[in-house]
C-alpha positions as CSV (number, residue, x, y, z in Angstrom):
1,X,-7.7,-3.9,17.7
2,X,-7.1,-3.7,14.0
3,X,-5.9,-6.2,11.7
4,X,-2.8,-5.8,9.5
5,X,-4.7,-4.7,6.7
6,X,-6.3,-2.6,8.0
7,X,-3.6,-0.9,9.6
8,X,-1.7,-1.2,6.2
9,X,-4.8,1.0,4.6
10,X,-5.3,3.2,7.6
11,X,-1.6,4.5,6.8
12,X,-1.4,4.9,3.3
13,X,-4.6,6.8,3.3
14,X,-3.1,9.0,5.8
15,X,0.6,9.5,4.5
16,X,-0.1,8.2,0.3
17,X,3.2,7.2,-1.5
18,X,5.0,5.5,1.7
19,X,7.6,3.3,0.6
20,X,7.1,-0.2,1.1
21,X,10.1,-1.0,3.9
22,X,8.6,2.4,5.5
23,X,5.2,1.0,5.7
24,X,7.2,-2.1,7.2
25,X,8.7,0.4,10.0
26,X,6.1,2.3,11.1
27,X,3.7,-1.1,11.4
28,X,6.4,-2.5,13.2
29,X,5.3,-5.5,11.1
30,X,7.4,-7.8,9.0
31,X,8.0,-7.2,5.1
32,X,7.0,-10.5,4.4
33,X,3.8,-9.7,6.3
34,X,3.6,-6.6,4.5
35,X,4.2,-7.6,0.9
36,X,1.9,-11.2,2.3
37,X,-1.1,-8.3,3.1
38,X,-0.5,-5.9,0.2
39,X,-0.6,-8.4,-2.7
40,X,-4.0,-9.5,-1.3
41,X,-5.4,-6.1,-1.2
42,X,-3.7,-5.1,-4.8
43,X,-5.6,-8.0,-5.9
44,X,-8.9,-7.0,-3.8
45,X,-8.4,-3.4,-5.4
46,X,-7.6,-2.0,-2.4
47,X,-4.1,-0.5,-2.8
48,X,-2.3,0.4,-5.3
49,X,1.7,-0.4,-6.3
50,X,4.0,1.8,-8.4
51,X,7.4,1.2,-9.3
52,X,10.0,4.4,-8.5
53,X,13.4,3.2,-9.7
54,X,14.1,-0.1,-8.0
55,X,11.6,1.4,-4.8
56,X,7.6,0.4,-4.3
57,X,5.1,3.2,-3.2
58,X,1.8,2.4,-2.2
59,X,-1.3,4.3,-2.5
60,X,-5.2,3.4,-1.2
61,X,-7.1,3.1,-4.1
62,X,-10.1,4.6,-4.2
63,X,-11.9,2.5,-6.3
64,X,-9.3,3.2,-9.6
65,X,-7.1,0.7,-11.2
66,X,-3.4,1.8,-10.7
67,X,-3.8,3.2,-14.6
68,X,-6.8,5.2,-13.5
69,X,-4.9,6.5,-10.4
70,X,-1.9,7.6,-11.9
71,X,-3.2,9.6,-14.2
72,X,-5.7,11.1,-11.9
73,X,-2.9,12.4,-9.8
């Protein structure tokens, strides 16, 4: 069975740019479990966080910083 996190990761990298109550949905996980997992992987470099408006899509990182990542895409 997979952790949280590693679900988290599995979906992003599948479906990149998933809104974070979306990510909550589909996980069937709470957003405090959520944002709880995602601010420890933004922090590992694992995922990151931009701001759309008052919205939060996540991306897998890939090894960039979230500078490196936008502008790469």
């Amino acid at each position: 069975m997979l952790s949280n996190r590693e679900r988290i990761l599995a979906l992003l990298e599948r479906e990149p740019g998933l809104y974070l109550r979306e990510l909550s949905r589909r996980l069937d996980v709470s957003l405090a479990t959520v944002r709880y997992h995602l601010a420890e992987m933004e922090r590992d470099g694992r995922v990151v966080a931009q701001r759309a408006g008052a919205f939060l899509r996540l991306f897998p990182s890939k090894g960039l910083s979230r500078d490196e990542y936008m502008r790469s895409g």
